[in-house]
Each structure stands twice: as C-alpha cells, then as structure tokens.
C-alpha positions as a printed Julia matrix, in Angstrom:
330×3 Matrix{Float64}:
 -16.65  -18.94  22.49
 -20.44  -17.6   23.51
 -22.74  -19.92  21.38
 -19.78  -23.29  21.08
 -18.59  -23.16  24.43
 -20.75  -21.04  26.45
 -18.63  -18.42  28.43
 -20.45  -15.65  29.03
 -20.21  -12.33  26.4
 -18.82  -10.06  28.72
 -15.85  -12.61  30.02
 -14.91  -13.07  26.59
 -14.91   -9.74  26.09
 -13.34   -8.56  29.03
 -10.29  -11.74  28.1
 -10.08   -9.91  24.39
  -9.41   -6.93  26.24
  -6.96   -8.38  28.14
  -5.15   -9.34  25.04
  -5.14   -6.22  23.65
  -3.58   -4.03  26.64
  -1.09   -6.82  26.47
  -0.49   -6.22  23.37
   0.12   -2.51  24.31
   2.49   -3.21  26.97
   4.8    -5.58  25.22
   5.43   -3.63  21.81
   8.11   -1.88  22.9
  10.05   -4.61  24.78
   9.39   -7.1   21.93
  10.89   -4.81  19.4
  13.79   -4.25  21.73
  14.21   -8.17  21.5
  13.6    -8.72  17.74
  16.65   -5.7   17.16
  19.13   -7.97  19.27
  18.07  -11.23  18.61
  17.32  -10.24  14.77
  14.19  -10.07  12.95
  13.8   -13.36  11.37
  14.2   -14.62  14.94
  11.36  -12.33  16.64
   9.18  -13.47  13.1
   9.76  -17.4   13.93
   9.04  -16.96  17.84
   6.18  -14.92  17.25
   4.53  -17.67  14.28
   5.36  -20.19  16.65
   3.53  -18.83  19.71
   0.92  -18.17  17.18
  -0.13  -21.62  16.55
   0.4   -23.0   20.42
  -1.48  -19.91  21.05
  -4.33  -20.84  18.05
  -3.94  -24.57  19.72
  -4.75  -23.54  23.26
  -7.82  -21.13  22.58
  -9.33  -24.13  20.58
  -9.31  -26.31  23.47
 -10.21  -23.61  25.88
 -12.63  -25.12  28.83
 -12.25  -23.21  31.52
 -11.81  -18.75  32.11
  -8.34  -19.32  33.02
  -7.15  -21.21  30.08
  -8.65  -18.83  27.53
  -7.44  -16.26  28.86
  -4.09  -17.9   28.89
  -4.5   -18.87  25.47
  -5.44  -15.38  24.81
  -2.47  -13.66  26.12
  -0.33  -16.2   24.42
  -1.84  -15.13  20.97
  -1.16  -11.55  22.16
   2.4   -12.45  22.95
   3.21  -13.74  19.43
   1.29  -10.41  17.54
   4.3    -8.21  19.91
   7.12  -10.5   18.57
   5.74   -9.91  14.69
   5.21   -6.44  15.0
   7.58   -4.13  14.02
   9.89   -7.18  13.13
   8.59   -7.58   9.51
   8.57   -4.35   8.72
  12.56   -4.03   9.65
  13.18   -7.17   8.36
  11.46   -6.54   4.65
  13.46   -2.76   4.73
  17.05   -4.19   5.74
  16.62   -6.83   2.71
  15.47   -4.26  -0.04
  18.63   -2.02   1.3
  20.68   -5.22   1.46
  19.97   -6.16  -2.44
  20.13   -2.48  -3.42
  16.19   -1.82  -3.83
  15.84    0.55  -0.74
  13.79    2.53  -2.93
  10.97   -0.43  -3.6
  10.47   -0.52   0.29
   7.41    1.5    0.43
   5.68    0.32  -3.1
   6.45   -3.45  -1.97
   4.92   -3.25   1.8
   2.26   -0.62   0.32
   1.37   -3.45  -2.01
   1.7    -6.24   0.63
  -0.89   -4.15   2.49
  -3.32   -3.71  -0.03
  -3.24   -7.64  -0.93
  -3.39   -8.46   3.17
  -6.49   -5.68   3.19
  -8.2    -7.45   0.48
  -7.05  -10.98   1.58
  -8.9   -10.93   5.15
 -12.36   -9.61   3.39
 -12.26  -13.19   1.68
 -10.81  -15.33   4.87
 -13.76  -13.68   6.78
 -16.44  -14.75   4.69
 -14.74  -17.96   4.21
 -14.3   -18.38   7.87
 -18.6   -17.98   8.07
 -18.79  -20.41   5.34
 -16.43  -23.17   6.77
 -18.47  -22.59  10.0
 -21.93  -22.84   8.37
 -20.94  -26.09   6.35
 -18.34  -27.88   9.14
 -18.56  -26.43  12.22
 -16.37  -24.45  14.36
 -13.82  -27.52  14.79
 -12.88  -27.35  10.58
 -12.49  -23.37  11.22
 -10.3   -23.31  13.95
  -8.42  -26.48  11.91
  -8.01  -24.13   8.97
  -6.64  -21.25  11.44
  -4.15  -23.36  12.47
  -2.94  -24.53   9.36
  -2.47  -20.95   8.17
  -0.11  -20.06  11.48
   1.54  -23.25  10.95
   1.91  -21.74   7.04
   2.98  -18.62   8.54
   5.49  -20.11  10.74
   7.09  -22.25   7.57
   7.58  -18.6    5.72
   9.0   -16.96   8.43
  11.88  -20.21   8.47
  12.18  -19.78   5.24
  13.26  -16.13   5.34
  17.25  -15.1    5.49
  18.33  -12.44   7.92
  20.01   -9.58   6.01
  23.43   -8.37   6.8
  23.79   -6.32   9.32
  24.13   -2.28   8.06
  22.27   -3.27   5.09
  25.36   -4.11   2.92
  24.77   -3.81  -0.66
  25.16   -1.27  -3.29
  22.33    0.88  -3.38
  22.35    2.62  -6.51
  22.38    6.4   -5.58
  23.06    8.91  -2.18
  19.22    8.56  -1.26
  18.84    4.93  -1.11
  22.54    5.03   0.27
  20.83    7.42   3.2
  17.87    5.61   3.57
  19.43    2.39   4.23
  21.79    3.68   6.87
  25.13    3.54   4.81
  25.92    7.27   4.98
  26.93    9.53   8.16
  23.69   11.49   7.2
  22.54   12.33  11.05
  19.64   10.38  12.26
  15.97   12.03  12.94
  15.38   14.07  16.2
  12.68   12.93  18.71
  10.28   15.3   18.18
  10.43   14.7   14.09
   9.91   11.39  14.92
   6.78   12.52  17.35
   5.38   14.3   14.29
   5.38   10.97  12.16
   3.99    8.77  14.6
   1.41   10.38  16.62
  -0.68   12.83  13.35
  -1.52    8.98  12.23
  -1.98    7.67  15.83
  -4.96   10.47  15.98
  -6.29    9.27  12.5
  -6.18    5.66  13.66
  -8.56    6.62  16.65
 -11.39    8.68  14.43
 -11.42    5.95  11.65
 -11.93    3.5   14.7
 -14.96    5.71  16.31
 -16.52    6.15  13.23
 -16.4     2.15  12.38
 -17.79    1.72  15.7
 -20.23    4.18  15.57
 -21.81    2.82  11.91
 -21.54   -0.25  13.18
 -23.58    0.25  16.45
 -26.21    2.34  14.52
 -30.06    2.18  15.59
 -30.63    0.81  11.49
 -27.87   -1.5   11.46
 -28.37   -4.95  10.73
 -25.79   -8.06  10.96
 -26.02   -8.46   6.67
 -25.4    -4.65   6.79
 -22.18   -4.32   9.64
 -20.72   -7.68   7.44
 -20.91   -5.19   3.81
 -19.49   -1.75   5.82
 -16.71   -3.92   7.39
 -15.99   -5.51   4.16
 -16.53   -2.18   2.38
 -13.92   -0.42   4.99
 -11.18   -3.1    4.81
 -11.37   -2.79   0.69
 -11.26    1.29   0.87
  -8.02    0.72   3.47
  -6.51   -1.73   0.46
  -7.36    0.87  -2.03
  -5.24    3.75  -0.01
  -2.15    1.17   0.25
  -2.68    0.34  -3.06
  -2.45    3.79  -3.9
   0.4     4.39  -1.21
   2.32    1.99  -3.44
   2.35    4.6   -6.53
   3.11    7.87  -4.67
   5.58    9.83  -3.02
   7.6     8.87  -0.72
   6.86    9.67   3.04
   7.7    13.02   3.8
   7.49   13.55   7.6
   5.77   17.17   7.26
   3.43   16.16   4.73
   2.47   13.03   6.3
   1.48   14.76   9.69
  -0.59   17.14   8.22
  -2.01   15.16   5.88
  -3.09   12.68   8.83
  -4.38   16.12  10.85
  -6.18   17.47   8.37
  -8.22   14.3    7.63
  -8.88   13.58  11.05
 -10.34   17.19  11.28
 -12.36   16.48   7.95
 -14.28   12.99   9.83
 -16.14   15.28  12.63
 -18.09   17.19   9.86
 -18.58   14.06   8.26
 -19.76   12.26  11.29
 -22.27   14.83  11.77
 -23.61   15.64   8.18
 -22.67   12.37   6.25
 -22.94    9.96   8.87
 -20.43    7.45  10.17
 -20.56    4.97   7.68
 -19.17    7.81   5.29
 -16.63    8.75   7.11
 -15.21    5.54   8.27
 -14.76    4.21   4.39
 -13.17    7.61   3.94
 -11.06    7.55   6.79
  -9.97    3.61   6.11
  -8.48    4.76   2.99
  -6.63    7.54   3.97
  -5.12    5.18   6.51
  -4.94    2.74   3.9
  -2.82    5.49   1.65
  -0.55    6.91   5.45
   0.72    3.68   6.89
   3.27    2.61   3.85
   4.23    6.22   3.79
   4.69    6.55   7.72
   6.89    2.95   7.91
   8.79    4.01   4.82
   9.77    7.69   6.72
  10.51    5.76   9.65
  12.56    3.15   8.39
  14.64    5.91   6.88
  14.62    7.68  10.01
  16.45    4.9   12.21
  19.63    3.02  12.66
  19.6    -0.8   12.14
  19.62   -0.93  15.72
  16.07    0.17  16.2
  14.41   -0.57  13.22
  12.01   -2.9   14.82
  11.53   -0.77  17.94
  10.01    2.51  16.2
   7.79    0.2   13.92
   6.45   -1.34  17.32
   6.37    2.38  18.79
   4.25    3.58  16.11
   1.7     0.52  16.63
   1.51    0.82  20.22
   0.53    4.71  19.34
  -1.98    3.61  17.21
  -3.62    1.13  19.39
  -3.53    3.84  22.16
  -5.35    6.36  20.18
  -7.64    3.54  18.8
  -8.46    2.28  22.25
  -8.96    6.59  23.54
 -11.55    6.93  19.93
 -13.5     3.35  20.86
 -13.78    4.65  24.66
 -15.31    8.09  23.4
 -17.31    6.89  20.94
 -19.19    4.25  22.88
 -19.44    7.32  25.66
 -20.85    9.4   22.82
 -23.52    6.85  21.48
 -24.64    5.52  24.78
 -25.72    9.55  25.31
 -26.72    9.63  22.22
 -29.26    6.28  22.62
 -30.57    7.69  26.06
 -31.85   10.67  24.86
C-alpha cells in the first residue's frame, strides 16, 4: 500500500488500526450469530467476506475504499473466530473423540504456526519475482481455498450426540447434568492468558524496534517467535488437559518471569520464551473452555477469550512503544 500505491504510512496505519478495534467490537456479537445460525454457517460467511474483502483491498485507489476493504476483512476474521473452535469441539464430541479436542487443535496450531513462517517468506519471494499483483492473486486463491473447506464441512448435531466413551468425555461434551462453570472461573481462564498475550506482544515489539535491529534480523526473530509459539502447541498437543487453576497461574507466573527477562536478557529472549508458552496455553485454555460451556455458547466464549487477548495485546503494544520512545530520548 506505501511503495505500490502510495498512501501515506501513517493512513495505512491508522486504516489497520481501524480494522483491528473492529475486530474488537464485533467478537462478541459475531459469536452470538455463529451459536444461532451454527458454526459452519458463521465459517462460510466469514471465508466469503474474506475473499470480497482480499478483492477490494487489491483494487484499493482511494482512503475510503481501503479502509472499506479493510473493515470488510475485519468483518470476516469476527465471523471465523470462535466459530472453528466450537465447530471442531461439537464434531470430536459428536463422533465420540471429545477427548482428541485439545491434541487435534493443539496440533492444528502448531502446523498453522509453522505454516505462516513459510507463506511469509513465500509471499517476499512471489513479490520479488512477480510483483505485488501475483501476491495478492495467490492471497486470494487461498481465501477462495478456505471458503471451499469451510462448504465442505458438516454441522454436528446439536448436544453433541454420540457415544462418548466414558463420564469425562460424556461431561465435556455437554451430555451430562454436570453444572456449568461460574463467571468468575471462567474470568480466571480467560484473562491470566489475556495478560500473557500483552507481555509476549511488548516484548516482540520491543526486539523488534531495537536501536541494533536490522530488517534481515526482525524477518529471523519473527520467524524464530512464530516457530517457538508452534513448538508450545505442539507440545500443548501431548500434555494435560486444561485445568482452569493451573492454567491461570501458569499464564501469571510467566508473565511475571518476562519483566526480569526484559531487563537482564533482553527482549528478543523473552519474546521467543513467551511465544511458546503461549504456544503451549492456548490449546489448553480453548480445551477448558469448551468444556466449560453449553452448545449454546460455544462460539461466544472462544470469541470472548480473543477479544481479551487483543485487549491486553493492544494495552502491552501502547506501553511498550510509551516505554521505548522514553527509553530512545534519553
């Protein structure tokens, strides 16, 4: 958008931002949406708003029409979120694997972790050998991809019938009169990993905006960070399963570990270190909620939790760029 088309750095900037509080604001309602309408539903709206989304930002000319196009992308990320995550849980209940749920999204994490480290430096390649005309070609073939799958998926039963193949799975699925997590156990899952989201995102942005930082350099930590995330899910999918206590303080105690390692290790350190706890807490967190809630609001909570996340990541972005701009003036 700054060196093809010429809008200025801090328009496009300001437009991303846009995106993202609308991203924020929508969650919530979106979830709402993909519980009545069902989850398949919210996935096929969402891939399909994707691509006239993808369509319009490619052809942007004007302020107004990217930032149309942006808020359309935004749009389609609400109706996905929290939908595949309810959708993937009520199936594994459904077919009697309720247990699987967290190994199989832990691993679908840890594949999607490693997958964007090689779409982003085939995304610099395309653009060095075609231009940005074959990348934004490719992106769009990928939603349209995306938007195939999610027709292609079947909308589980409602109450995830099946036969689950012992009392817990029978609980976790919903199929017992087992009562239903309280709001403030719920709190204690979502927000310990909200918090952790926010440090891991002020220490990327802090190694990243380093006085010794180079564009070859930020390109390896990014890549190195998204790997160390895979390597916690891939871990996530060969441990316990997410116990609400242990997951809060687990999150806690490793966002009190990054401020020591901001200030003796350096950022750089702690953001690899802090990508892989998250890597290793957001299987666990989605499998404890999914557990936690009725069919009814399976997708809500999973958008809840995300909304959380971006909050705290937006509060740790905002106080680290406070922090460093002190920091530089000195």
């Amino acid at each position: 958008m700054v060196q093809e088309r010429g809008f200025a750095p801090a328009l496009v900037a300001t437009i991303l931002a846009a995106g993202d509080l609308c991203v924020f604001a929508l969650e919530v309602p979106t979830g709402w949406v993909a519980d009545r309408l069902g989850h398949r539903i919210s996935l096929i709206i969402g891939s399909a708003l994707q691509v006239l989304g993808m369509l319009a930002f490619w052809h942007a000319a004007t302020p107004a029409e990217l930032l149309t196009s942006s808020l359309v992308i935004a749009v389609a990320d609400t109706f996905r979120s929290g939908a595949d995550q309810a959708l993937l849980y009520r199936s594994c209940a459904a077919l009697g694997r309720e247990r699987e749920f967290q190994s199989i999204l832990a691993r679908t994490e840890a594949v999607t972790q490693a997958a964007l480290v090689a779409l982003l430096l085939a995304g610099g390649a395309i653009v060095a050998v075609a231009g940005y005309a074959a990348a934004f070609a490719t992106e769009i073939a990928c939603c349209l991809l995306g938007l195939l799958l999610a027709r292609l998926m079947t909308e589980p039963p409602a109450g995830g019938d099946g036969n689950p193949d012992d009392a817990d799975a029978q609980e976790g699925a919903g199929l017992t009169s087992r009562p239903r997590m309280r709001g403030w156990a719920l709190v204690w899952l979502i927000v310990p990993a909200a918090v952790l989201d926010g440090a891991a995102g002020a220490a990327a942005f802090l190694a990243q905006t380093s006085h010794d930082a180079s564009v070859s350099g930020v390109t390896g930590l990014v890549a190195v960070i998204t790997l160390s995330e895979a390597a916690g899910s891939w871990l996530a999918a060969r441990t316990w399963r997410g116990d609400g206590r242990r997951l809060g303080l687990l999150a806690f105690g490793a966002a009190a570990v990054a401020v020591p390692l901001l200030l003796s290790a350096g950022a750089p350190v702690a953001a690899v270190a802090l990508a892989f706890v998250l890597g290793l807490i957001h299987p666990l967190r989605a499998a404890a909620l999914q557990r936690a809630v009725s069919d009814g609001a399976r997708a809500r909570i999973a958008s809840l939790a995300s909304a959380c996340d971006m909050a705290c990541t937006t509060l740790g972005l905002l106080a680290a760029g406070a922090w460093s701009t002190r920091r530089h003036s000195r």
